[in-house]
C-alpha positions in Angstrom: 13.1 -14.7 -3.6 10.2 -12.7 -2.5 7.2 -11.6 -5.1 8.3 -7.6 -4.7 11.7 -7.0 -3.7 13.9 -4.0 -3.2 17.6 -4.7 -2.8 19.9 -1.9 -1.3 17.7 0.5 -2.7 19.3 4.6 -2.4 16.4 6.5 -3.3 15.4 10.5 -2.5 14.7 13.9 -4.0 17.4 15.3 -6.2 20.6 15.8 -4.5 18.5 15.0 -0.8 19.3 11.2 -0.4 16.5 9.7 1.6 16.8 6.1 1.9 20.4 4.5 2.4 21.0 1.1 0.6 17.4 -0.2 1.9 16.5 -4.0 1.5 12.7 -5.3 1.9 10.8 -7.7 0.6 7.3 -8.7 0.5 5.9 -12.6 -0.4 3.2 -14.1 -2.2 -0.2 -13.6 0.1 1.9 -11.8 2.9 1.0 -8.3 4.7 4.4 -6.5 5.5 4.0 -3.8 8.0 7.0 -0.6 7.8 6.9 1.5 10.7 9.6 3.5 11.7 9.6 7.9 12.7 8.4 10.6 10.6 11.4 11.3 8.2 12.9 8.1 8.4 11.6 6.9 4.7 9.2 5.3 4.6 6.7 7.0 2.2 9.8 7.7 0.0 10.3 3.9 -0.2 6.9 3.2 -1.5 7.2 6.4 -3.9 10.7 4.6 -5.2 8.9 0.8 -5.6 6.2 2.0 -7.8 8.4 4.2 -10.1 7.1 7.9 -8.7 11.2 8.2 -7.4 14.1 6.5 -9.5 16.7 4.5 -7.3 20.5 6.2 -7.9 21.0 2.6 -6.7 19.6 -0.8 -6.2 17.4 -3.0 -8.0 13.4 -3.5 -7.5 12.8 -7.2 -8.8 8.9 -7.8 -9.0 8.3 -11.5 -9.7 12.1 -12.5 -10.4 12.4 -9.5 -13.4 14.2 -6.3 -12.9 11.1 -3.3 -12.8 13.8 -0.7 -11.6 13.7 1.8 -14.1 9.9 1.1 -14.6 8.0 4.1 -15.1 4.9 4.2 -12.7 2.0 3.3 -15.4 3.8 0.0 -16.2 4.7 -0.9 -12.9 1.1 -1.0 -12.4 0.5 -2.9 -15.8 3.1 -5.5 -13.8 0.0 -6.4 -11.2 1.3 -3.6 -8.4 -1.4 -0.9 -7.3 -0.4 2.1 -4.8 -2.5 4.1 -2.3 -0.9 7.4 -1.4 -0.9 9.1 1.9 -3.2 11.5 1.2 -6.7 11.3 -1.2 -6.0 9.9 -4.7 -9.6 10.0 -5.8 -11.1 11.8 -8.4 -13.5 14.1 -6.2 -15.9 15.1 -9.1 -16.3 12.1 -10.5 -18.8 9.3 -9.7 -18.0 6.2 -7.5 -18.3 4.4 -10.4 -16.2 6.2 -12.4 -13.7 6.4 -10.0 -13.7 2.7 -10.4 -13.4 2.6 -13.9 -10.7 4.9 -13.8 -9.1 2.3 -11.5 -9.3 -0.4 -13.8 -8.3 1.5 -17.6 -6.3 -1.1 -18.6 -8.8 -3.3 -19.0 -10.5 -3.1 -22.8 -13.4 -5.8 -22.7 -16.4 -3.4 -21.0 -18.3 -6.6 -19.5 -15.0 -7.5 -18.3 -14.4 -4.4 -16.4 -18.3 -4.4 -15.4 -17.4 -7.7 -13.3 -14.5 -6.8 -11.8 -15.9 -3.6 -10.6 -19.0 -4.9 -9.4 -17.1 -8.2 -7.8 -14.4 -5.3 -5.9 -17.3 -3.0 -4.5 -19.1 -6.4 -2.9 -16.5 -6.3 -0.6 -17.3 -2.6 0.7 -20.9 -2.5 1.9 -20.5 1.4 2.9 -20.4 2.3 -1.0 -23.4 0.7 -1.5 -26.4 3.1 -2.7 -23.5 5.3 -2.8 -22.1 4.2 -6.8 -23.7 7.3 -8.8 -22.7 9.9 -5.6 -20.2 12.1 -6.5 -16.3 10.9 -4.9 -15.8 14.3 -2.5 -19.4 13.8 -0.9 -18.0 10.5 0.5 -16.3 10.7 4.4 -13.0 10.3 4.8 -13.7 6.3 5.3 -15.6 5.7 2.6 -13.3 7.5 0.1 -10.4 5.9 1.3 -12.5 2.4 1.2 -13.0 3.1 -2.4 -9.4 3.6 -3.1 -9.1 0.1 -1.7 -12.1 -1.4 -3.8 -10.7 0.7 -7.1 -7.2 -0.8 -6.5 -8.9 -4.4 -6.7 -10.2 -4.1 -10.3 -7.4 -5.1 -12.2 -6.8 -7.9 -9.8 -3.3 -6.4 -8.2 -0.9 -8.8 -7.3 0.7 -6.8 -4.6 -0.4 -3.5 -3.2 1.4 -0.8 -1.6 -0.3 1.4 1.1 0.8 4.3 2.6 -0.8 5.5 5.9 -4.3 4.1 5.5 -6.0 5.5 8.3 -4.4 8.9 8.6 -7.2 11.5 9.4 -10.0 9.0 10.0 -12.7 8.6 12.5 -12.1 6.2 14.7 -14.4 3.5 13.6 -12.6 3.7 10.2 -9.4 2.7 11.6 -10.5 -0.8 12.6 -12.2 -1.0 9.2 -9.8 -0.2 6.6 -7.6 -2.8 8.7 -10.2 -5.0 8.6 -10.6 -5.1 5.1 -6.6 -5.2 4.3 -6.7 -8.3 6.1 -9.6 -9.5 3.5 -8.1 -8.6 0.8 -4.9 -10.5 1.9 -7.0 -13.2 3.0 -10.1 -13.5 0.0 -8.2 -12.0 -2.9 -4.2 -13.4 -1.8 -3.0 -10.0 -2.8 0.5 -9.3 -1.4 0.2 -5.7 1.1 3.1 -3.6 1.9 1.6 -1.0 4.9 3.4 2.3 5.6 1.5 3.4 9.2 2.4 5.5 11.8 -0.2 3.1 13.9 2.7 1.0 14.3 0.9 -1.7 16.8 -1.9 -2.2 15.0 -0.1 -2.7 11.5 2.1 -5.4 13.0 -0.9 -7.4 14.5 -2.8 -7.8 10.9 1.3 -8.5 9.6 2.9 -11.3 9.0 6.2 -9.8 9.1 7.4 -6.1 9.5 10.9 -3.6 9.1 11.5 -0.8 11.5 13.0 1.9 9.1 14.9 4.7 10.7 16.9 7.3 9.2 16.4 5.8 5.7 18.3 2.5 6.7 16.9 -1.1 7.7 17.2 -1.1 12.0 14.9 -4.2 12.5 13.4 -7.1 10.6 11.3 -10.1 12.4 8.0 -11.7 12.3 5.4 -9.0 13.1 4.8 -10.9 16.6 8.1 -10.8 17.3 8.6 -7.0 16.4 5.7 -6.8 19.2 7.7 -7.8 21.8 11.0 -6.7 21.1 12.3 -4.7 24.0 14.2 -2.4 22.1 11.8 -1.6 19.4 9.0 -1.1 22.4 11.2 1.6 23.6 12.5 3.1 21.3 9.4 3.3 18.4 6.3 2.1 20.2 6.2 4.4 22.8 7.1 2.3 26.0 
């Protein structure tokens, strides 16, 4: 039994089904990498794990207890934090803020003080930076403070989805650079959604090829790599 779990999971918009009986899982202290086409489901899938979508069927099973009909607010109360595709900051507030924000569920202040001080060690490039207003951040730095403001509450497992869309190209190696320390320092559990597809399955340990809404491949990242069939047909030869 995996730590997050989804278990022929139907999942879309209204009467649009996306994803087609869909079954993934993720361990304790693993990185999971889902690649697949554009349309094929994957950001619906981490919309429908942390409660922004409602299965018509399956089961999500977060640490052996059923979380499917979990609205999104206590599925993050559970221990899982989410990064959407695009900017989730809060542009005119304050670094520091922003990390508070990230970390409301936590009532003792000295507490919170610690963790957020303890997550933003990890991201030198904030540093100077905690009293700047969020949208005066680049694209890197703001998306490396989603990361640190998704540590504060200590996370069991977080769900990513496309990381380094839009970033320079020195921010790409980073942000993977840092999911890999946060896998590695903090043991959090990391899905990835990325359209990089070959350099989210060499920081993975494992990884699914989703295509039309429905489970095509499954293997040890590695593996995945060197598949012939998933070369041609979703790494581009």
């Amino acid at each position: 039994m995996g730590l997050l779990e989804a278990k022929q999971v139907h999942s879309g918009y209204g009467a649009i089904e996306i994803l087609h009986g869909v079954d993934i899982y993720v361990d304790e202290g693993e990185i999971v990498a889902i690649i697949g086409p554009n349309g094929s489901g994957k950001s619906t899938f981490l919309k429908t794990m942390c409660g922004f979508l409602k299965p018509t069927k399956g089961q999500i099973i977060f640490e052996g207890k059923d979380i499917t009909a979990l609205p999104p607010h206590k599925v993050f109360e559970r221990g899982i934090a989410y990064i959407a595709q695009w900017r989730s900051i809060f542009p005119e507030m304050t670094v520091f803020e922003n990390m508070e924000m990230g970390g409301y569920i936590i009532r003792d202040k000295k507490v919170l003080n610690e963790r957020i001080k303890r997550s933003l060690e990890m991201f030198p490039h904030l540093e100077g930076k905690y009293n700047m207003n969020a949208d005066l951040l680049s694209g890197g730095e703001q998306r490396m403070l989603e990361l640190a403001r998704a540590m504060v509450v200590n996370s069991k497992c977080l769900l990513i989805d496309e990381p380094t869309i839009a970033l320079a190209p020195k921010f790409v190696e980073l942000i993977f650079q840092k999911l890999v320390e946060i896998n590695k320092k903090e043991g959090m559990s990391i899905i990835i959604v990325e359209q990089n597809a070959r350099k989210a399955l060499s920081v993975a340990h494992r990884g699914y090829v989703l295509d039309m809404g429905q489970n095509k491949f499954e293997d040890k990242a590695n593996k995945i790599l060197k598949n012939p069939n998933v070369i041609k047909l979703y790494l581009g030869g």
